[in-house]
ROTOR-787056 format. One record per atom (N, C-alpha, C, O, CB): x, y, z; residue in one letter. Coordinates in steps of 0.02 Angstrom, whole numbers, padded with zeros to 5 digits, always signed. Each point is the difference from the previous one (the first is absolute). Last residue first. Glycine has a CB too. Layout:
XYZA/...
//
This chain:
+05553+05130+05813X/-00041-00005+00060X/+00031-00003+00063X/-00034-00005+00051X/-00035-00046-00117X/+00152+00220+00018X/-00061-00018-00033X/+00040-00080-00045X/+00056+00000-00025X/-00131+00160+00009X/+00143-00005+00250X/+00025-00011-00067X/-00047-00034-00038X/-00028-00033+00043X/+00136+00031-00007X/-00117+00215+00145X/-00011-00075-00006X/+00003-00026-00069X/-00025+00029-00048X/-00045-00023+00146X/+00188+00227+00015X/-00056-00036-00044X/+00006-00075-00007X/+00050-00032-00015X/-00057+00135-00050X/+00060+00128+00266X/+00006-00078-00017X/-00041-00014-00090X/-00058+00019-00010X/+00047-00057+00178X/+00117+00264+00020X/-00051-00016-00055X/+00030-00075-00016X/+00060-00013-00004X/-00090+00148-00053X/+00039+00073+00278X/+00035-00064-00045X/-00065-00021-00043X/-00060+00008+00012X/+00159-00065+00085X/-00054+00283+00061X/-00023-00044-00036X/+00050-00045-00034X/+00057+00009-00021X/-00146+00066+00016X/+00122+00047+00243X/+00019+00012-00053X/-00043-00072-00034X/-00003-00056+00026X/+00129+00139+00007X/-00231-00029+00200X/+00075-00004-00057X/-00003+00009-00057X/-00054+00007-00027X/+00093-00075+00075X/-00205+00190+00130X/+00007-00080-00029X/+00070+00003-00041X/+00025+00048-00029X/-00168-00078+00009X/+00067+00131+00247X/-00012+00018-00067X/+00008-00065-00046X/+00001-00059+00016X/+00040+00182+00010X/-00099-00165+00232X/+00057+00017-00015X/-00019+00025-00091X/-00043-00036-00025X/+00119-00056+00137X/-00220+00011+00115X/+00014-00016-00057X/+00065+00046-00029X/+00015+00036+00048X/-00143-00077-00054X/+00023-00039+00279X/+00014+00052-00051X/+00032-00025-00067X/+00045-00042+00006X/-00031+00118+00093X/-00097-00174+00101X/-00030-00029-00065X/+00004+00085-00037X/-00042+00032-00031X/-00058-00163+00079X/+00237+00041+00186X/-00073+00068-00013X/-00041-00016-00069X/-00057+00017+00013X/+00136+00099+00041X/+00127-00227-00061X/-00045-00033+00067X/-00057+00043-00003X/-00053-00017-00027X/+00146-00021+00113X/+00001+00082-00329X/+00043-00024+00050X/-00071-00021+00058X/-00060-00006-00014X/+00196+00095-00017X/-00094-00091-00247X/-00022-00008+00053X/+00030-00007+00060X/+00040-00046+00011X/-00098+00019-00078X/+00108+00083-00205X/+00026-00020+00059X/-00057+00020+00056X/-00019+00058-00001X/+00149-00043-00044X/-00143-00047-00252X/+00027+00040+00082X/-00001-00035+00041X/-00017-00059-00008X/-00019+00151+00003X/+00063-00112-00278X/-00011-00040+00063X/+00006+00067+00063X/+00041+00046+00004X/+00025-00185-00059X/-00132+00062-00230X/+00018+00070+00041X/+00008-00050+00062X/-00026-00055+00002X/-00051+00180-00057X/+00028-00185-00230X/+00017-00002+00076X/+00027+00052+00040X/+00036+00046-00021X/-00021-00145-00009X/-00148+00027-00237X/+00060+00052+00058X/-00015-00043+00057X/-00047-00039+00008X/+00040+00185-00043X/-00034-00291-00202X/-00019+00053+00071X/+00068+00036+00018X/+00061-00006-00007X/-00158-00078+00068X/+00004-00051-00325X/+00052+00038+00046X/-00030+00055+00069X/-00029+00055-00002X/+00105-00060-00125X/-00128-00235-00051X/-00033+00045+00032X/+00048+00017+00026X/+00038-00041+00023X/-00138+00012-00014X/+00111-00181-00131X/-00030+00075-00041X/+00001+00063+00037X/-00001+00050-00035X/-00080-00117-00021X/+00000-00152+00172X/+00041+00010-00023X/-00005+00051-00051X/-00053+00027-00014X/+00076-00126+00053X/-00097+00114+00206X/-00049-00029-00058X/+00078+00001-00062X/+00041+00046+00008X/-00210+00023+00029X/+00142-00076+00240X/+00013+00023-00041X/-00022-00008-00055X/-00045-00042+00005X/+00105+00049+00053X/-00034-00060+00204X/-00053+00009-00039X/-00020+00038-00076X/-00053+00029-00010X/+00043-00043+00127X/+00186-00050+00081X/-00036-00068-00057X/-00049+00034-00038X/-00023-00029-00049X/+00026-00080+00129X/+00200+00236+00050X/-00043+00001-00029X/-00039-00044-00043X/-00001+00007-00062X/+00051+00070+00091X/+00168-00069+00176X/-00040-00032-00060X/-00093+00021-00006X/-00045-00019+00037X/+00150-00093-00018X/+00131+00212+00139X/-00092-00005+00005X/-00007-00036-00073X/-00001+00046-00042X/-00046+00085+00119X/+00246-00023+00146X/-00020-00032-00081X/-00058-00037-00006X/-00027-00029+00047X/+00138+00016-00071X/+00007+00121+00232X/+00015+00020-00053X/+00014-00005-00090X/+00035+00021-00046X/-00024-00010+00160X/-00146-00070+00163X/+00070-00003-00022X/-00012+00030-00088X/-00055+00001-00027X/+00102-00124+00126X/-00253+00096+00013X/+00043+00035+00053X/+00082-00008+00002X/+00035+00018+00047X/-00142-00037+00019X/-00137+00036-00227X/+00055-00053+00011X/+00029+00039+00049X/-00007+00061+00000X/+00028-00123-00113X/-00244+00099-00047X/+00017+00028+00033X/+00085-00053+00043X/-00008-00058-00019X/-00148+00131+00011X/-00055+00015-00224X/+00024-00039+00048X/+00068+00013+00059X/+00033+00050-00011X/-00090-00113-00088X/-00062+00164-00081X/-00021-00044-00040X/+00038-00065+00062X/+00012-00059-00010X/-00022+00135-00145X/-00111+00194+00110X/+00052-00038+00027X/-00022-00087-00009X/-00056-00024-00008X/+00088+00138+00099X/-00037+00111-00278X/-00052-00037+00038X/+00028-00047+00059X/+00038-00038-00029X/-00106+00041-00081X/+00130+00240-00036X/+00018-00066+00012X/-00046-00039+00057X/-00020+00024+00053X/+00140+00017-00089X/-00127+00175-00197X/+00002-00014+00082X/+00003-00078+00047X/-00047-00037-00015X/-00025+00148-00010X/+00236-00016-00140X/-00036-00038+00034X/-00067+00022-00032X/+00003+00009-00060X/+00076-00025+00168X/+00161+00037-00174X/-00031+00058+00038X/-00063-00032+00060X/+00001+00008+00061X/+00023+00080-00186X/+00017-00220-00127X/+00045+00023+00043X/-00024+00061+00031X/-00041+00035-00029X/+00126-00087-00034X/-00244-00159+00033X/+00007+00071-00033X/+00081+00042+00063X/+00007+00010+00061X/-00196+00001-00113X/+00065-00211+00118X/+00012-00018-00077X/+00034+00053-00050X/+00029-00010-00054X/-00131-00058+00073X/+00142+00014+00246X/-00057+00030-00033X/+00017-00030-00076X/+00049-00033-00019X/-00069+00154+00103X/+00064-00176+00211X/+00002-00008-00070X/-00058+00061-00044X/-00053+00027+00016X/+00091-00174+00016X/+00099+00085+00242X/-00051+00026-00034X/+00020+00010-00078X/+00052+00029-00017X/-00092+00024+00130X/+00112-00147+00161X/+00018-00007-00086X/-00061+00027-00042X/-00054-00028+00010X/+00128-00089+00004X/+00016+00135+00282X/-00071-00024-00046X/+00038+00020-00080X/+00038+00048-00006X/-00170-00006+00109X/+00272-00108+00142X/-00025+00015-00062X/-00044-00002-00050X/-00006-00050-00035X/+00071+00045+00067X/+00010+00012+00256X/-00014-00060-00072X/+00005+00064-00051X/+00000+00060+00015X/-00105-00181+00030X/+00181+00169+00168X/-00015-00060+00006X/-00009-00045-00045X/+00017-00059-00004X/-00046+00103+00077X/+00184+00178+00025X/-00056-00026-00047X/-00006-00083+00015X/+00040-00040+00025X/-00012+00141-00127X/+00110+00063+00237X/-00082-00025+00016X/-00033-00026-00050X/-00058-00020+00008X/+00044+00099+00062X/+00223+00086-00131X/-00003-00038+00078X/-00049-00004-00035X/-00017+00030-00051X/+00071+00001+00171X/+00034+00020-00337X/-00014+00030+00071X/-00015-00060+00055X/-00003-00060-00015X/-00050+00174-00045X/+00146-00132-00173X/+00053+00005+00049X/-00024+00028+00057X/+00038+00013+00046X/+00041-00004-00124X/-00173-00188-00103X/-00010+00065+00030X/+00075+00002+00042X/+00038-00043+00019X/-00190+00044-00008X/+00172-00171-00199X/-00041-00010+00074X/+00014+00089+00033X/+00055+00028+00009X/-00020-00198+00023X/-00046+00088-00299X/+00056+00005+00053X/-00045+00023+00045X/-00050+00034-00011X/+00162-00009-00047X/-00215-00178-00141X/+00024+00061+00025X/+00060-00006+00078X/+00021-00046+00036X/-00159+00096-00098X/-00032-00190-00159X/+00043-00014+00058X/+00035+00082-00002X/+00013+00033-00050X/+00013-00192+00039X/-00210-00040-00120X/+00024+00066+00001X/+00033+00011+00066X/-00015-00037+00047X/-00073+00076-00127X/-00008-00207-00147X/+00027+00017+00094X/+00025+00055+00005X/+00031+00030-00044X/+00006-00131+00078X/-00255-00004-00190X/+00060+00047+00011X/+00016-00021+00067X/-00033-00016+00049X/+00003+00119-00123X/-00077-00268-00107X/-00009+00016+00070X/+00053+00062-00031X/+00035+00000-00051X/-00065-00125+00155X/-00113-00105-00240X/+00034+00076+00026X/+00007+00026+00056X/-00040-00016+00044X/+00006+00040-00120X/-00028-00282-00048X/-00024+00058+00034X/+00047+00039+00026X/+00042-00022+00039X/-00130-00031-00016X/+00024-00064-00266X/+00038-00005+00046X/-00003+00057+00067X/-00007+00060-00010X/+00069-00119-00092X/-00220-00106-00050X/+00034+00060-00003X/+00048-00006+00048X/+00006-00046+00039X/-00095+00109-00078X/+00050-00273-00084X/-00030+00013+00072X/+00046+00065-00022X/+00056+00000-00025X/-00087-00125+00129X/-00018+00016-00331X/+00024-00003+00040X/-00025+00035+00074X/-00053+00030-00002X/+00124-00053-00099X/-00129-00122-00125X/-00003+00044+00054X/+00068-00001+00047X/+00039-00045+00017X/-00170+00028-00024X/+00144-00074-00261X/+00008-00014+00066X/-00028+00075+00053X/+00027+00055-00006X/+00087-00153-00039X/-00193-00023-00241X/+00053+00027+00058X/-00012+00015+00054X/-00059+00002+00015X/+00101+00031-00078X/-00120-00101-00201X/+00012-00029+00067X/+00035+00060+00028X/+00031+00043-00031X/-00022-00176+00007X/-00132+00025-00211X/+00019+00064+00024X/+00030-00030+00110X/-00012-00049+00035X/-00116+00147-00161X/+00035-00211-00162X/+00038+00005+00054X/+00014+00072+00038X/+00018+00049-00032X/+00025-00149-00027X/-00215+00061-00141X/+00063+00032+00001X/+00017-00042+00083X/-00049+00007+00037X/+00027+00136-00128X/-00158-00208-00146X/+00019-00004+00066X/+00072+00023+00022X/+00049-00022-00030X/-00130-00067+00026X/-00123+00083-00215X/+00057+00010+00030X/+00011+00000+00079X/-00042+00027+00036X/+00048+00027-00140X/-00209-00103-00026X/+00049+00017-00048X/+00082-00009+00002X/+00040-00023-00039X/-00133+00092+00030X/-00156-00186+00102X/+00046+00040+00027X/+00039-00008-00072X/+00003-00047-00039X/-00006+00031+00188X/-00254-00001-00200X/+00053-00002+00033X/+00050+00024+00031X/-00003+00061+00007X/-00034-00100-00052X/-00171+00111-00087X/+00018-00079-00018X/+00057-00029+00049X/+00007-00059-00014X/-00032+00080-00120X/-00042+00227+00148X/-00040-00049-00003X/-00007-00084-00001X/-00034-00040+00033X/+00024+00141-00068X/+00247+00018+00104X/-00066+00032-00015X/-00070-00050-00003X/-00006-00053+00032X/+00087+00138-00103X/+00157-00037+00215X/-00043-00035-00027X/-00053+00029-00061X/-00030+00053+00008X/+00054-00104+00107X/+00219+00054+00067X/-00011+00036-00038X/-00067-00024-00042X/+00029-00025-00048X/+00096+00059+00060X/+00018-00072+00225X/-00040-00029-00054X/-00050+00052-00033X/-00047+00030+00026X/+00058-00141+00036X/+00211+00090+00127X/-00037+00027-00019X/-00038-00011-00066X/+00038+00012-00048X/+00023+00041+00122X/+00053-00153+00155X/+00003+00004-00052X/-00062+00037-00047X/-00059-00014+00010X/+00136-00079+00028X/+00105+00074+00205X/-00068-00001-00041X/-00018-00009-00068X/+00053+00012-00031X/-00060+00046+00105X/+00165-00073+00191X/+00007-00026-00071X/-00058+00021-00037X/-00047-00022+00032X/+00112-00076-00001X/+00066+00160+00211X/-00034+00019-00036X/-00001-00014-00082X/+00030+00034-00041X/-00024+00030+00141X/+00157-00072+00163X/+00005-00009-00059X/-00075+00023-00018X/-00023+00033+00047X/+00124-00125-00047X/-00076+00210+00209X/+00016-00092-00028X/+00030+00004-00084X/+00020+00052-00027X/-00147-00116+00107X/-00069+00219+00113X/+00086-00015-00017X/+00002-00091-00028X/-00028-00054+00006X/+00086+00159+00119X/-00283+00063-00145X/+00030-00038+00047X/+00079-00012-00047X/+00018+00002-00059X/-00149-00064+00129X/-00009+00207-00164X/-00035+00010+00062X/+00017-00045+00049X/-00024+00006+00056X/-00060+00037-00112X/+00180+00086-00194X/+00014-00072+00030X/-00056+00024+00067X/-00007+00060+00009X/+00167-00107-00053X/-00143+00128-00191X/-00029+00048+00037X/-00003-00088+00069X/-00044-00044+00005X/-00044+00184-00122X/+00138-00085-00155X/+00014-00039+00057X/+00001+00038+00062X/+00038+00049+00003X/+00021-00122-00072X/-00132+00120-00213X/-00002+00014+00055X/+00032-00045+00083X/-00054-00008+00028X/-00039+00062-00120X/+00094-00007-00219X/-00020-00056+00056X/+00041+00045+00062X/+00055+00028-00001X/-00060-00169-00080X/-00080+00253-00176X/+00033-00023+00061X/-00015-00022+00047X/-00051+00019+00028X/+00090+00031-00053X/-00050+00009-00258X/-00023-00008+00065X/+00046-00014+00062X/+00059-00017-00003X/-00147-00017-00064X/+00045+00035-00229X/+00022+00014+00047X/-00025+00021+00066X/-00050+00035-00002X/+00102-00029-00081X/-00084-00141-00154X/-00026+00062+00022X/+00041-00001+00070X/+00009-00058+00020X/-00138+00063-00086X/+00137-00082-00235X/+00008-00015+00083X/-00023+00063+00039X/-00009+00057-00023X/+00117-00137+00009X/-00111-00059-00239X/-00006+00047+00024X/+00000-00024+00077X/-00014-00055+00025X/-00037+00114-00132X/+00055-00206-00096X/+00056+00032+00025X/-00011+00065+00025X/+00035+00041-00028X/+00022-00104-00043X/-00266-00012+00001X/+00052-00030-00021X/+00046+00019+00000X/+00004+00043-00043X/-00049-00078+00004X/-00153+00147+00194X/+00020-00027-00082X/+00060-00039-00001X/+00034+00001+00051X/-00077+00101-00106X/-00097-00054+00260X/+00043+00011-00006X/+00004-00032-00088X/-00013-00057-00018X/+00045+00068+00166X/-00224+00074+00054X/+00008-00020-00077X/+00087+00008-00013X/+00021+00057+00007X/-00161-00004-00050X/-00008-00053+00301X/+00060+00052-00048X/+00012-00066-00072X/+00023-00057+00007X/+00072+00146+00130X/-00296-00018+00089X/+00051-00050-00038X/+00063+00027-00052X/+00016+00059-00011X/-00126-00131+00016X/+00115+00169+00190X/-00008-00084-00027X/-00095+00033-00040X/-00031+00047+00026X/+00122-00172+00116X/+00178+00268-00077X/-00060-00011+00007X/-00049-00056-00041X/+00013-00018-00057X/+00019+00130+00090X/+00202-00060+00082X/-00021-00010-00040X/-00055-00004+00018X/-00018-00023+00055X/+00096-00006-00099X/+00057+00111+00179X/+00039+00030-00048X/-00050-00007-00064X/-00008+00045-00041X/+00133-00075+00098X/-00070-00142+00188X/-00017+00070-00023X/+00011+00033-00075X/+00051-00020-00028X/-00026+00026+00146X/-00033-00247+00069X/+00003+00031-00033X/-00016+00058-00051X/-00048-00011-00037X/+00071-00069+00089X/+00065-00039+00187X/-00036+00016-00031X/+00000+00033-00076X/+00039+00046-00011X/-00058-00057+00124X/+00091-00171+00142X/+00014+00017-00091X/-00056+00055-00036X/-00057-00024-00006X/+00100-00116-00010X/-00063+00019+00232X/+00054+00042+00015X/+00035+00033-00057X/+00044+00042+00002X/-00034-00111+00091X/-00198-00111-00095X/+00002+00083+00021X/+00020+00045+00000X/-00025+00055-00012X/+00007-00081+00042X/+00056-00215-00170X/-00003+00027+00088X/-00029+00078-00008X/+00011+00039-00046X/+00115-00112+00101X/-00137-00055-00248X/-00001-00045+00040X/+00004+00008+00070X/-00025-00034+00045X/+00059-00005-00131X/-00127+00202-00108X/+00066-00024+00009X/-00011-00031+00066X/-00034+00027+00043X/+00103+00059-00112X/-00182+00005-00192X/+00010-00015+00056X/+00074-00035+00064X/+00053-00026-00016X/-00173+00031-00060X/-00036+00107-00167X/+00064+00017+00024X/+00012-00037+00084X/+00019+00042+00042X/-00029+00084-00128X/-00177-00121-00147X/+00002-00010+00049X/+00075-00014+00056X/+00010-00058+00016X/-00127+00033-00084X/+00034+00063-00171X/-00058+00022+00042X/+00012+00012+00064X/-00027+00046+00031X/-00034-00102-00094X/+00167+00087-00168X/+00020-00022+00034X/-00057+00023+00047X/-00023+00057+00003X/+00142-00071-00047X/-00099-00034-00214X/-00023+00022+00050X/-00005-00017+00055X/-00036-00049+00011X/+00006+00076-00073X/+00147-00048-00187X/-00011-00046+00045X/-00032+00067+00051X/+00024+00056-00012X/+00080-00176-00016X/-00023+00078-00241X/-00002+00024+00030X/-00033-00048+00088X/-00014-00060+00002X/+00022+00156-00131X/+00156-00201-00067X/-00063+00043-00018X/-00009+00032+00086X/+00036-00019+00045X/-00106-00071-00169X/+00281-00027+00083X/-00045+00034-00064X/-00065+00019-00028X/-00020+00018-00055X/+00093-00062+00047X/+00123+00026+00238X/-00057-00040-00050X/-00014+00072-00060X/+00002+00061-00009X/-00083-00164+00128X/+00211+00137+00085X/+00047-00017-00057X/-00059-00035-00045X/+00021-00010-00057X/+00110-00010+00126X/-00174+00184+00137X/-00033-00031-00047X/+00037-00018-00054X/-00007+00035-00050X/-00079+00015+00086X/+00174+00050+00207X/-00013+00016-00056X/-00045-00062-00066X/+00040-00046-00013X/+00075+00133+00066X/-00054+00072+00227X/-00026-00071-00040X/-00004+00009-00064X/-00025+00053-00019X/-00042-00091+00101X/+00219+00180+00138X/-00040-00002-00080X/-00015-00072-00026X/+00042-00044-00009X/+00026+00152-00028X/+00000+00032+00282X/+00014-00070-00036X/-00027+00020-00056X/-00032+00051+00009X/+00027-00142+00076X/+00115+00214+00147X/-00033+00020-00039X/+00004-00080-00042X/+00044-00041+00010X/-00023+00193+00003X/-00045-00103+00263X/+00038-00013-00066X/-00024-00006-00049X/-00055-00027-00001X/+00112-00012+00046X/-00098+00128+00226X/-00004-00010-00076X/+00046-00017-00053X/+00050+00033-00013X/-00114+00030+00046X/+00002-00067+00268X/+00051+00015-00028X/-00025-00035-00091X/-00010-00060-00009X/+00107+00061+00148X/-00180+00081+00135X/-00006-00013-00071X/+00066+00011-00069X/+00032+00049-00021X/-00158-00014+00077X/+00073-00080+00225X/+00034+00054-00038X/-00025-00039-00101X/+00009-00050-00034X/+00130+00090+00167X/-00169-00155+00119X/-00055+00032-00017X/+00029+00076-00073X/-00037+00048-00013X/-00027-00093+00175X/+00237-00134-00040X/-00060-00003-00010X/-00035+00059-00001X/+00030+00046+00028X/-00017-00142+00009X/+00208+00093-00143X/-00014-00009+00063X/-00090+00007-00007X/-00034+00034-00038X/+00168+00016+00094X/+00061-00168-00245X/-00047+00046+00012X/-00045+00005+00071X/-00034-00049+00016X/+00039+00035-00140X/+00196-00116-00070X/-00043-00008+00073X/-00030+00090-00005X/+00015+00045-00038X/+00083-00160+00135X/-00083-00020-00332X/+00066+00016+00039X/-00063+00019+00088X/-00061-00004+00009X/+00188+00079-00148X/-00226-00117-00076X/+00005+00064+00030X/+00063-00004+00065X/+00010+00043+00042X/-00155-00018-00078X/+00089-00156-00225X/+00040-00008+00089X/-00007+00078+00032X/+00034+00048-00018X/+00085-00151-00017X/-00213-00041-00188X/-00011+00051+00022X/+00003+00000+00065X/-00044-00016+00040X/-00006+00037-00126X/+00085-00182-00135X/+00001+00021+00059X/+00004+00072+00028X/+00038+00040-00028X/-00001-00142+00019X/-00013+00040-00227X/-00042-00042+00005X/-00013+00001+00097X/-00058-00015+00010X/+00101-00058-00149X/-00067+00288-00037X/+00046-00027+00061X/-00039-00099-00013X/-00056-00018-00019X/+00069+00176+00139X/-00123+00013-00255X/+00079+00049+00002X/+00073-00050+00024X/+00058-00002-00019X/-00140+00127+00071X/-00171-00270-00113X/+00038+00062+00040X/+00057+00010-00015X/+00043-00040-00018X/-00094+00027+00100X/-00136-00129-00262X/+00064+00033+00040X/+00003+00043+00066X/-00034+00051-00005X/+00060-00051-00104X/-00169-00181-00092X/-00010+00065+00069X/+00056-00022+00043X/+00013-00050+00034X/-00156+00072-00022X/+00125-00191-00174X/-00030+00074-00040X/-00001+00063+00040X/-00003+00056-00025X/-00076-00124-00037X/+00052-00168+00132X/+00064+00018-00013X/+00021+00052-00050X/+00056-00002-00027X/-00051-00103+00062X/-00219+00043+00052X/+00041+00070+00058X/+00075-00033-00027X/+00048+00018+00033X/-00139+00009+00119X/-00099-00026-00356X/+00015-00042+00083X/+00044+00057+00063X/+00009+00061+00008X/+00018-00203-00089X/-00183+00266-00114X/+00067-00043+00037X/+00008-00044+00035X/-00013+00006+00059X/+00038+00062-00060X/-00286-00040-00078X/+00075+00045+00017X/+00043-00029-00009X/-00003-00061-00009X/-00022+00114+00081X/-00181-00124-00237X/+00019-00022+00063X/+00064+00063+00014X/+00033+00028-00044X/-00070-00182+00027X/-00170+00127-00165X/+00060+00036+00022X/+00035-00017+00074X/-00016+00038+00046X/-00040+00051-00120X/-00051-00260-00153X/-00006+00042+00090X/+00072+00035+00016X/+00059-00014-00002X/-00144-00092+00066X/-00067+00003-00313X/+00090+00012+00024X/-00040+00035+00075X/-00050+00035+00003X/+00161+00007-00145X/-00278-00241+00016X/+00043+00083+00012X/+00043+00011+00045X/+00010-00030+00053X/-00094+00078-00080X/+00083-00288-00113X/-00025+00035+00065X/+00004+00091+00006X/+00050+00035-00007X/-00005-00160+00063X/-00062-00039-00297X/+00058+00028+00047X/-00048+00015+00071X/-00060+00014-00005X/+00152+00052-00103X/-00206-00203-00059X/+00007+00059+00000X/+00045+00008+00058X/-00016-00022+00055X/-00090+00048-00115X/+00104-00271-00063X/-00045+00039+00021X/+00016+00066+00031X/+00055-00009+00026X/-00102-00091-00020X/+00068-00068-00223X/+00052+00021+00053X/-00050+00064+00046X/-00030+00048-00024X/+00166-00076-00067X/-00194-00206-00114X/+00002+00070+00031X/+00025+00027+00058X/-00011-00039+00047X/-00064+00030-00099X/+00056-00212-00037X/+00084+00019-00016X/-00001+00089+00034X/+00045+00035+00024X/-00020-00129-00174X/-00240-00076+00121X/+00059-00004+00047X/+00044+00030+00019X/+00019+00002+00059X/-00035-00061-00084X/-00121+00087-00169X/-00021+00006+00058X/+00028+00009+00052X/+00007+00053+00030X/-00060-00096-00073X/+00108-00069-00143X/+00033+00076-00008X/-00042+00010+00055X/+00042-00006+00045X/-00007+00051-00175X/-00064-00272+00117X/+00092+00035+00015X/-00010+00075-00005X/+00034+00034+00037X/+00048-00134-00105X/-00300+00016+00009X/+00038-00030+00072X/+00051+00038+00015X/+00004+00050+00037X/-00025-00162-00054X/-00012+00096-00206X/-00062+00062+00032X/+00047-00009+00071X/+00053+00027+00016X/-00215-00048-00081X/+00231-00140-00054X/+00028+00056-00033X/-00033+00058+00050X/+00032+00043+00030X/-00020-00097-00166X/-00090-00162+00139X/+00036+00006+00048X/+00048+00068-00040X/+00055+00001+00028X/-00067-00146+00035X/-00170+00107-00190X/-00029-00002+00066X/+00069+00008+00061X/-00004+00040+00046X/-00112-00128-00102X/+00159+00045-00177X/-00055+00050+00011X/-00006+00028+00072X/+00018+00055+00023X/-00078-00117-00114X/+00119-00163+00038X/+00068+00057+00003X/-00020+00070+00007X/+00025+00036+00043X/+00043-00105-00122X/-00246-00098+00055X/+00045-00013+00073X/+00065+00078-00009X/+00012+00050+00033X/-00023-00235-00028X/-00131+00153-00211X/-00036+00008+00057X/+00024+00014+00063X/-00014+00051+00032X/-00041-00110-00089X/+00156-00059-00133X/+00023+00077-00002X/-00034+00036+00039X/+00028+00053+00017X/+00000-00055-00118X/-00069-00232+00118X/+00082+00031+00021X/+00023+00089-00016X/+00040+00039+00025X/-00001-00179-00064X/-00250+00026-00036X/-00001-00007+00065X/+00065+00018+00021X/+00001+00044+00044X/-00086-00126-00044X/+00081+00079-00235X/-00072+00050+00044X/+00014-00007+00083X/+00011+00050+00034X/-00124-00086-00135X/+00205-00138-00040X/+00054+00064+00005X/-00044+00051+00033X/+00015+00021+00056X/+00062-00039-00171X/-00176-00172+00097X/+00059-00020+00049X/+00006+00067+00003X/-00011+00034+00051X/+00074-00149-00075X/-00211+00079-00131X/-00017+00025+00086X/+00058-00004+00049X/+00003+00022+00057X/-00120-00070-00069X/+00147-00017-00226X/+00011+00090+00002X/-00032+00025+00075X/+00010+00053+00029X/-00032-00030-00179X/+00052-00253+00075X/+00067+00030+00035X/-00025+00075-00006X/+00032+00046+00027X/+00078-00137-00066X/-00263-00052-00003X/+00033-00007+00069X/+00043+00049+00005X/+00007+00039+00047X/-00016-00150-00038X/-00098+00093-00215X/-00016+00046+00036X/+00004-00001+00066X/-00026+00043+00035X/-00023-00029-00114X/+00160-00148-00097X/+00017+00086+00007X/-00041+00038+00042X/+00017+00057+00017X/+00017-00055-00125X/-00069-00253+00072X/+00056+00020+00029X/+00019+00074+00010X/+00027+00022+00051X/-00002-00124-00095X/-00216+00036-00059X/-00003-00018+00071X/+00065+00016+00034X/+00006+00030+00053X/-00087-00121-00079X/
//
């Protein structure tokens, strides 16, 4: 009686241990890694040449370029979709989208400022691809108001009786043939109508009371200073 208690005792305990043995290893199993994702560079991984890009002043409507290079310091590759820029007045050239840049590889290009009002001018330029912005460049600078041109021009006062005025006549081409471009009755004449860059002749005669004209003088040549 006595021996066959204790052998249910032991049965039943080797039963339980059994059982929470199973349990635990169950438990203990470790579950399957996540698959690896190719994610890009962050954009602290994406470089410009420049961290600012100062086009210094510039007269309105004149285009003015600067050269930049972006480069992919990451380690795996990245595709650039999308190149944009905060003002207008910024453009950018050179690269074509989309563009696959490998691991430490770069591509080169150029930003444009092309001012249409005066002032200072701040922008920023955002570099993106699919998944995001990569990179961002600062760029800025100042319009400026062209500047407006003039010739003066000035001669010695006829020495014949009766004149009255003087007609002024211009050409583009030394010799001429000359177009008249206006007229004064004392002995000096501002030309506003000039283009900068640009070199005229001048000629002047003399008008007297009868509206007789006189040969024309000796040529003069002006060039307007750019801008």
């Amino acid at each position: 009686m006595f021996s066959i208690s204790r052998c249910v005792h032991f049965l039943c305990l080797a039963v339980c241990l059994s059982l929470m043995a199973g349990c635990g290893g169950g438990g203990s199993s470790a579950a399957p890694p996540p698959p690896p994702t190719n994610t890009p560079p962050s954009s602290s991984s994406f470089s410009f040449s420049v961290t600012t890009l100062d086009f210094g002043s510039v007269t309105t409507g004149t285009p003015k370029p600067l050269g930049i290079s972006m480069t992919n310091n990451g380690t795996a590759s990245v595709t650039v979709t999308q190149i944009a820029a905060s003002d207008a007045e910024f453009t950018l050239t050179g690269i074509v989208l989309p563009l696959t840049l490998n691991a430490n590889q770069s591509a080169s290009g150029a930003v444009t400022f092309t001012p249409s009002k005066t002032g200072l001018i701040n922008a920023t330029i955002t570099v993106s691809s699919n998944s995001g912005a990569l990179g961002t460049l600062p760029v800025r600078g100042t319009g400026l108001q062209p500047l407006a041109h003039s010739v003066d021009i000035s001669w010695t006062a006829s020495s014949t009786p009766g004149v009255v005025r003087y007609n002024i006549y211009r050409s583009t081409v030394a010799g001429g043939p000359y177009t008249a471009i206006g007229n004064v009755t004392g002995t000096a004449f501002t030309d506003l109508n000039v283009t900068a860059g640009a070199t005229y002749f001048y000629v002047v005669t003399s008008v007297d009371s009868s509206g007789i004209e006189s040969v024309v003088s000796g040529e003069r040549s002006a060039t307007v200073p750019t801008p």
